[in-house]
Biotite code that builds the C-alpha atoms (Angstrom):
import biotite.structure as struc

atoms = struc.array([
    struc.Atom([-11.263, 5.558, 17.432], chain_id="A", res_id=1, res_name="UNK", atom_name="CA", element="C"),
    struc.Atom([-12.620, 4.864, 13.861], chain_id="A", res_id=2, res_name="UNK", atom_name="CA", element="C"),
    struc.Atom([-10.018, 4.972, 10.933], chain_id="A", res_id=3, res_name="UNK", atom_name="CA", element="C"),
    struc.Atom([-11.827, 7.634, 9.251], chain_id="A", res_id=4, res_name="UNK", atom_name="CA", element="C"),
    struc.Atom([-10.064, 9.475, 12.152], chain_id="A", res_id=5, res_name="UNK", atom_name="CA", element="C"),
    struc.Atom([-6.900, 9.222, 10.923], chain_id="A", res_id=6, res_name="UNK", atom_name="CA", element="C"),
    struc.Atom([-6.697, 8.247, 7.859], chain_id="A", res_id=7, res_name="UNK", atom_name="CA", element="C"),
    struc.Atom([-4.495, 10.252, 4.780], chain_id="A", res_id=8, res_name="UNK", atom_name="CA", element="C"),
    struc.Atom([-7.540, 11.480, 2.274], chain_id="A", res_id=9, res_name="UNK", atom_name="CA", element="C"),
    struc.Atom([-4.314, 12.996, 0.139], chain_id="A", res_id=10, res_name="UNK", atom_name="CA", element="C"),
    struc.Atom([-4.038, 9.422, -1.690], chain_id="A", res_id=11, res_name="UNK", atom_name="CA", element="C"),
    struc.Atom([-1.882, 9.364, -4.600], chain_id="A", res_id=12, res_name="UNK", atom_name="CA", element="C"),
    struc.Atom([-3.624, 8.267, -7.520], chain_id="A", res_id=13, res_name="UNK", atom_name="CA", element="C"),
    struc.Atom([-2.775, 6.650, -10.893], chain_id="A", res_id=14, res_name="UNK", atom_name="CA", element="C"),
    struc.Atom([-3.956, 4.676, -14.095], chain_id="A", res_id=15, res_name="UNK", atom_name="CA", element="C"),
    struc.Atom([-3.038, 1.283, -14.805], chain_id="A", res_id=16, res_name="UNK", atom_name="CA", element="C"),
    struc.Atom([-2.599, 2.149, -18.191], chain_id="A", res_id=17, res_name="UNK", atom_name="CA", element="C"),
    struc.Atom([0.591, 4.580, -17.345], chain_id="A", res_id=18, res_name="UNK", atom_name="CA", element="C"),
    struc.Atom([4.373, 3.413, -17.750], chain_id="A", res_id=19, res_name="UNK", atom_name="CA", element="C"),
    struc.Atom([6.386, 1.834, -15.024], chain_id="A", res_id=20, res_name="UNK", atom_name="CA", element="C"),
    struc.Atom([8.876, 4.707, -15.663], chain_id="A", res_id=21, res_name="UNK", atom_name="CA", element="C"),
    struc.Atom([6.312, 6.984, -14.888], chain_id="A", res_id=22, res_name="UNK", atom_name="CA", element="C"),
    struc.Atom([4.656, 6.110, -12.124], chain_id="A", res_id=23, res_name="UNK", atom_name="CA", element="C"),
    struc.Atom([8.114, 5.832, -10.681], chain_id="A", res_id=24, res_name="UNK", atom_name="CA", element="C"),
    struc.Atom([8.788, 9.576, -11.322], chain_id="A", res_id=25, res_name="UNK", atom_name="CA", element="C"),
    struc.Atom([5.112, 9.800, -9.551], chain_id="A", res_id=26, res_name="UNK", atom_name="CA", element="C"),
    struc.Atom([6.652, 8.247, -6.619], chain_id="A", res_id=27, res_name="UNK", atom_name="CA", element="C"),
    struc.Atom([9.628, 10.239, -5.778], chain_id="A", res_id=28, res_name="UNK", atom_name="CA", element="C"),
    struc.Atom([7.848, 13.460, -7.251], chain_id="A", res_id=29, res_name="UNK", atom_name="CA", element="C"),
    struc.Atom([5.029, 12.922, -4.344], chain_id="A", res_id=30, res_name="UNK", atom_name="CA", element="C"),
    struc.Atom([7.495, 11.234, -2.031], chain_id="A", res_id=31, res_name="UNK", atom_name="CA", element="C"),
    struc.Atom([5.586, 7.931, -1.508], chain_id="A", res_id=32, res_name="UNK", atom_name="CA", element="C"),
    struc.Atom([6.400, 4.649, -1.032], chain_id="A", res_id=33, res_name="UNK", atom_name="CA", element="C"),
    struc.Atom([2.709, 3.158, -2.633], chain_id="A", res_id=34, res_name="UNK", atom_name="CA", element="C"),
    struc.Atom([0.383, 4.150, -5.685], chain_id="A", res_id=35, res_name="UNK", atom_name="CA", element="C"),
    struc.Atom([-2.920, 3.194, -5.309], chain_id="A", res_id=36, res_name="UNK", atom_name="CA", element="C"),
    struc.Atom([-4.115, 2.308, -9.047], chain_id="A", res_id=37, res_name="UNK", atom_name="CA", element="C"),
    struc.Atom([-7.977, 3.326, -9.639], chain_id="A", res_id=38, res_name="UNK", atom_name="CA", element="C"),
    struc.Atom([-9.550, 3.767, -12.524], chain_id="A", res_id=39, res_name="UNK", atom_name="CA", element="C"),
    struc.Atom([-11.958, 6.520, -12.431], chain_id="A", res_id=40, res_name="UNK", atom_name="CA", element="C"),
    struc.Atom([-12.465, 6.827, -8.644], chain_id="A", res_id=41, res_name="UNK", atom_name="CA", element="C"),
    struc.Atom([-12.374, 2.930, -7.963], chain_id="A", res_id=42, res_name="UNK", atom_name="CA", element="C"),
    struc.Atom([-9.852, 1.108, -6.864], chain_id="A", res_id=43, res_name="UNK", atom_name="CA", element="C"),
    struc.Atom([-8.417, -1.460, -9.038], chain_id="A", res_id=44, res_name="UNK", atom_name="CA", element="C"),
    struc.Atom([-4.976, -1.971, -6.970], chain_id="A", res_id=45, res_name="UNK", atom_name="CA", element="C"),
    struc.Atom([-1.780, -1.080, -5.039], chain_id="A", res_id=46, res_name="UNK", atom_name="CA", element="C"),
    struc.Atom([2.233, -0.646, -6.001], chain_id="A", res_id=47, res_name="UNK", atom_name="CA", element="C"),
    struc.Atom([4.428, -0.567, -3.262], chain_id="A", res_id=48, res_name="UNK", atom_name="CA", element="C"),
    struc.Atom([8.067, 0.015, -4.147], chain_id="A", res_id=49, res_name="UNK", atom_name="CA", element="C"),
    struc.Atom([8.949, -3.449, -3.176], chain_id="A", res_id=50, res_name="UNK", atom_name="CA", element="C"),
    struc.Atom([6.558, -4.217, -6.257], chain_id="A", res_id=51, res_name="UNK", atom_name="CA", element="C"),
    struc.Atom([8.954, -2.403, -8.104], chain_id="A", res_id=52, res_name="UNK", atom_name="CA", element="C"),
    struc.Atom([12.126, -3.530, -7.116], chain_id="A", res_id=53, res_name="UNK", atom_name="CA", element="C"),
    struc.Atom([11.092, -7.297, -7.491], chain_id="A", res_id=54, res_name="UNK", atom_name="CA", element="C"),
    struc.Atom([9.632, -6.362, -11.299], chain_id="A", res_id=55, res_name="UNK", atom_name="CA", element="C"),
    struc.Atom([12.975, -4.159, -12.086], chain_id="A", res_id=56, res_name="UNK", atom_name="CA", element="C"),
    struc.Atom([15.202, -7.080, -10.408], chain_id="A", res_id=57, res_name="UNK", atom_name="CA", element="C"),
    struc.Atom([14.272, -9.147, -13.301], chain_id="A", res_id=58, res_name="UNK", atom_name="CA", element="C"),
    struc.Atom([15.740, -6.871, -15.788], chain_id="A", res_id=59, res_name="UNK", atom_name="CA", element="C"),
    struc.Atom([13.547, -7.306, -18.337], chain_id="A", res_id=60, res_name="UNK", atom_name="CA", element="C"),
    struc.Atom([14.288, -5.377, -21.740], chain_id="A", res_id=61, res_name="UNK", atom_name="CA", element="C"),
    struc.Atom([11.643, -2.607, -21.746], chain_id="A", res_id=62, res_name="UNK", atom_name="CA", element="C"),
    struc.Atom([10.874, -2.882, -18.434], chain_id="A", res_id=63, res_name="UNK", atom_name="CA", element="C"),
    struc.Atom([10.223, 0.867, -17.453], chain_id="A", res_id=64, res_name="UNK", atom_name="CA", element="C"),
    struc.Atom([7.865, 1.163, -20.423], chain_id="A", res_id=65, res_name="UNK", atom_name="CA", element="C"),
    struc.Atom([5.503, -1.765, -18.999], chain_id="A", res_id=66, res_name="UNK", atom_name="CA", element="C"),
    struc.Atom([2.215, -0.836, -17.868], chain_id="A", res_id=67, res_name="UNK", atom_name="CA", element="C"),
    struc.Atom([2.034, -0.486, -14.393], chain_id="A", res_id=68, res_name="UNK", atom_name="CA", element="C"),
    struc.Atom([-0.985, -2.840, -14.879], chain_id="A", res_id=69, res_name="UNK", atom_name="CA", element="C"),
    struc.Atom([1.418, -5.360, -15.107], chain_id="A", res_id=70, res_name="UNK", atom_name="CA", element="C"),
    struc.Atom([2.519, -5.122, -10.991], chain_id="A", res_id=71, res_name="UNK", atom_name="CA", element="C"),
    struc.Atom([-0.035, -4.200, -9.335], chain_id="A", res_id=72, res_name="UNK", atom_name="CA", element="C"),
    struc.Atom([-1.504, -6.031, -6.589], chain_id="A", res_id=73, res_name="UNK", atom_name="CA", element="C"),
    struc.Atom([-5.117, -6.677, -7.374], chain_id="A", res_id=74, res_name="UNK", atom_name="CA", element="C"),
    struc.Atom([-6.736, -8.718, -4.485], chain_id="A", res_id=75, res_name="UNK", atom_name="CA", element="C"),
    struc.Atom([-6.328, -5.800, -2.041], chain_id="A", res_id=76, res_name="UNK", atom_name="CA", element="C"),
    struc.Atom([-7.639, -5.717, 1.545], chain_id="A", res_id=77, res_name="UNK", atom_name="CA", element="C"),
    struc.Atom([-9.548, -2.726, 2.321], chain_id="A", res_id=78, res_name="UNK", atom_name="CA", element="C"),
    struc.Atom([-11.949, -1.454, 4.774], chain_id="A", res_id=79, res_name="UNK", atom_name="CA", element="C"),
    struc.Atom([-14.537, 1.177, 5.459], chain_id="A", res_id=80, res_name="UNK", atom_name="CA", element="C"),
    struc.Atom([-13.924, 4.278, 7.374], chain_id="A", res_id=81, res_name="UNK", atom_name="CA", element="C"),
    struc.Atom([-16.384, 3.243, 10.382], chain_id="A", res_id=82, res_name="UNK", atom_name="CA", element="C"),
    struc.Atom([-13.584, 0.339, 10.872], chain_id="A", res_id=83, res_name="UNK", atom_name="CA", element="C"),
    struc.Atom([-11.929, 0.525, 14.622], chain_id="A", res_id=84, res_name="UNK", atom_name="CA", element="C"),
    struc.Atom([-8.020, 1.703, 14.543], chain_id="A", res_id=85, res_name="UNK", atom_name="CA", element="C"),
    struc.Atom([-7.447, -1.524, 16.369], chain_id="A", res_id=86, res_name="UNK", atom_name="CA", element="C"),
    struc.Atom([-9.465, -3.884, 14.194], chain_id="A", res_id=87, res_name="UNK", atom_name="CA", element="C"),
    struc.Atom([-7.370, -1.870, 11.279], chain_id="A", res_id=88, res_name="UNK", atom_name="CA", element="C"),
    struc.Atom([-4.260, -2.642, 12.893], chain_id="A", res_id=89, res_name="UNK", atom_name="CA", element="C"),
    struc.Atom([-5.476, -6.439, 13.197], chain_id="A", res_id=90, res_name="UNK", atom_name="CA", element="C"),
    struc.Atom([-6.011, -6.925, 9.745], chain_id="A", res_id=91, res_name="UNK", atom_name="CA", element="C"),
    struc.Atom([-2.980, -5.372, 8.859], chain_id="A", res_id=92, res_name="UNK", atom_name="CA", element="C"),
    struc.Atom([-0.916, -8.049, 10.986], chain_id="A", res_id=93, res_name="UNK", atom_name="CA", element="C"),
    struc.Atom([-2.498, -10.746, 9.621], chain_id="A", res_id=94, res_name="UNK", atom_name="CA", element="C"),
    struc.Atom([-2.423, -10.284, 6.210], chain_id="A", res_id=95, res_name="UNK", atom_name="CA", element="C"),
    struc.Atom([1.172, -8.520, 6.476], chain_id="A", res_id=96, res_name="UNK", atom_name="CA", element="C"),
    struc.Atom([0.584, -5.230, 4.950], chain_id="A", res_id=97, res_name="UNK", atom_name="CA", element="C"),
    struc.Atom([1.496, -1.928, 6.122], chain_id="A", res_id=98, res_name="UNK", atom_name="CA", element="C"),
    struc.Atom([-0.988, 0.146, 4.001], chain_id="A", res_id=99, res_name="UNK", atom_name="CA", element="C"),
    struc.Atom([-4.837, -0.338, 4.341], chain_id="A", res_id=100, res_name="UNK", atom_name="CA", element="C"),
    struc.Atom([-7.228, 1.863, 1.467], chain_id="A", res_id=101, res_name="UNK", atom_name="CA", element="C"),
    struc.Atom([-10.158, 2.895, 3.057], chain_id="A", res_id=102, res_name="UNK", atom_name="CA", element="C"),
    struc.Atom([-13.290, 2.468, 0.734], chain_id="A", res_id=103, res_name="UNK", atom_name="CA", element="C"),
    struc.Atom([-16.859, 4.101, 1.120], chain_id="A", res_id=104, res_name="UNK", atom_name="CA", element="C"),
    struc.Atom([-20.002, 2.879, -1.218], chain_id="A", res_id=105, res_name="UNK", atom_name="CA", element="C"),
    struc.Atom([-16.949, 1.225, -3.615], chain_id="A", res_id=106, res_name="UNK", atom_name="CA", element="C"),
    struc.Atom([-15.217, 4.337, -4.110], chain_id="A", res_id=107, res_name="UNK", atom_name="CA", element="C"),
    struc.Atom([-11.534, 5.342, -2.253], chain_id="A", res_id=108, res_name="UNK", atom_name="CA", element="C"),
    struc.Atom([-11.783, 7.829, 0.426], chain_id="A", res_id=109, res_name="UNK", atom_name="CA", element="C"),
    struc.Atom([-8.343, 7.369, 2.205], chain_id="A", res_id=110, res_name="UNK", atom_name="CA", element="C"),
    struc.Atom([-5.951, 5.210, 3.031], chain_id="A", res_id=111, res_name="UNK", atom_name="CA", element="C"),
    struc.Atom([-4.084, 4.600, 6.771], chain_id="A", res_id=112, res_name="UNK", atom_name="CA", element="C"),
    struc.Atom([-0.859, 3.108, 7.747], chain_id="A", res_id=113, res_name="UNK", atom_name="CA", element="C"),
    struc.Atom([0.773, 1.247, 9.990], chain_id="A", res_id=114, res_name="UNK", atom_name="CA", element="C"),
    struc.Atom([2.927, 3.918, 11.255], chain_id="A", res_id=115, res_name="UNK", atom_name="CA", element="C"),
    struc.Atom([-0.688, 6.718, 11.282], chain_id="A", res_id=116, res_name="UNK", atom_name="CA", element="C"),
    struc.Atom([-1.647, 4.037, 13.502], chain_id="A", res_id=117, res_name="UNK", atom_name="CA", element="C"),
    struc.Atom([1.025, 3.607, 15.555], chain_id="A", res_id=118, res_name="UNK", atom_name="CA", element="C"),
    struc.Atom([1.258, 7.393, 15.769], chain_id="A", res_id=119, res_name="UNK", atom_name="CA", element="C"),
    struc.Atom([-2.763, 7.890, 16.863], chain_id="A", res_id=120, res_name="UNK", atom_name="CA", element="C"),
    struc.Atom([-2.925, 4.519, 19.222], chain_id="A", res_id=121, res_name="UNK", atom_name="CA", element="C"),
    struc.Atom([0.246, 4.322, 21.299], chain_id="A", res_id=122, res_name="UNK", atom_name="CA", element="C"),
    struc.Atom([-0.732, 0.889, 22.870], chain_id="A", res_id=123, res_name="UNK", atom_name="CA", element="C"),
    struc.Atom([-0.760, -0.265, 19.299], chain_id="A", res_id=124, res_name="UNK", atom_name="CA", element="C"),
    struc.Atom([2.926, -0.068, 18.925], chain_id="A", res_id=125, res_name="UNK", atom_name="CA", element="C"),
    struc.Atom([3.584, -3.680, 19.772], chain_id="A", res_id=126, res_name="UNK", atom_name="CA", element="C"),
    struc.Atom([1.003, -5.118, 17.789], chain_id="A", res_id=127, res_name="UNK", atom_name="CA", element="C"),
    struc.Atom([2.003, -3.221, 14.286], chain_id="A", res_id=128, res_name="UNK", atom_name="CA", element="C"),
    struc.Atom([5.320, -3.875, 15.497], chain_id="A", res_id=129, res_name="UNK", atom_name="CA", element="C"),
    struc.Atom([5.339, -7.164, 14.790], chain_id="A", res_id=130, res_name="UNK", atom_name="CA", element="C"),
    struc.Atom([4.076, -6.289, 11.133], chain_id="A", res_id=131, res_name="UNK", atom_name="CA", element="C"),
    struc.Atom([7.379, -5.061, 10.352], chain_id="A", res_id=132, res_name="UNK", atom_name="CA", element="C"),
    struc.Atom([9.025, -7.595, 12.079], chain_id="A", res_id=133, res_name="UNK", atom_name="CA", element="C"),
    struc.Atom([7.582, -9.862, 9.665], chain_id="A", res_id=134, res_name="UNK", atom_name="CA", element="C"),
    struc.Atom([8.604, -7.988, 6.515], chain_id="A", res_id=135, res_name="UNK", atom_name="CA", element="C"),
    struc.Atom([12.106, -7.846, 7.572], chain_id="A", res_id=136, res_name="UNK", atom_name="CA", element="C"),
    struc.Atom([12.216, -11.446, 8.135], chain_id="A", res_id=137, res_name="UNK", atom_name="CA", element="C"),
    struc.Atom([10.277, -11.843, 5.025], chain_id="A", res_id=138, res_name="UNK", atom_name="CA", element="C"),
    struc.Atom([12.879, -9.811, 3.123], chain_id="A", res_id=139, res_name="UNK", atom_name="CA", element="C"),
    struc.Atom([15.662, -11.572, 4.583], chain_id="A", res_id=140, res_name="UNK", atom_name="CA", element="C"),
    struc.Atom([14.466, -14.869, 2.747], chain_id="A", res_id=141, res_name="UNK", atom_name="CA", element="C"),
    struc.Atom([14.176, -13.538, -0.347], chain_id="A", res_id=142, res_name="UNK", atom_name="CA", element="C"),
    struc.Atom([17.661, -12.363, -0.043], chain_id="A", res_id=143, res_name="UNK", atom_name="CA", element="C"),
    struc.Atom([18.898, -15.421, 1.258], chain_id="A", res_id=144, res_name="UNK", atom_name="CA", element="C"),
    struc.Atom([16.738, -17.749, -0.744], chain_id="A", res_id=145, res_name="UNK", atom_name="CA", element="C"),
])
């Protein structure tokens, strides 16, 4: 089974150049827990909400006027749509994200996640399991440390 498969082609999509307070609103308005930041149709980047909550934990003055610019993640991993679920689900484990954008001829087509995968590959489970396993222990650090 190829990603393309499965993969969510209703991607939420914003500027770069639009406020932090905004693209918050954006979030619970579409009830998503990532942005994927393009400009024009390619991608630039990704906010998850954990971006947000380590930028807002700062408590910066001015902070929800920012530019979302500011947090996103630039060096993001994508893949094409001919990509295997199960190579998908590998890359995802070892690079610890949960959210993988799907890119055709440098333009965003989709995007899948670790629980579409889970959902469409059963035997998977285990694997993308251990994905979240990692991000709680990960999250436990930063709250410890």
């Amino acid at each position: 089974m190829q990603v393309k498969e499965i993969m969510n082609r209703n991607v939420v999509t914003v500027s770069p150049n639009i406020t932090l307070h905004d693209a918050a609103k954006k979030m619970v308005e579409q009830d998503t827990k990532f942005l994927i930041v393009t400009d024009k149709e390619k991608l630039i980047g990704i906010v998850t909400e954990w971006d947000f909550v380590k930028k807002v934990a700062k408590n910066e003055k001015g902070i929800l006027d920012a530019k979302l610019g500011t947090i996103v993640t630039r060096k993001v991993i994508v893949v094409g749509p001919e990509t295997e679920v199960s190579e998908a689900a590998e890359i995802m484990t070892q690079h610890n994200i949960k959210r993988l954008p799907i890119v055709e001829n440098n333009v965003l087509i989709g995007v899948v996640t670790a629980m579409e995968i889970m959902a469409a590959e059963p035997k998977l489970v285990e694997q993308i399991t251990e994905l979240f396993m990692a991000s709680k222990k990960q999250g436990q650090k930063s709250v410890a440390g």
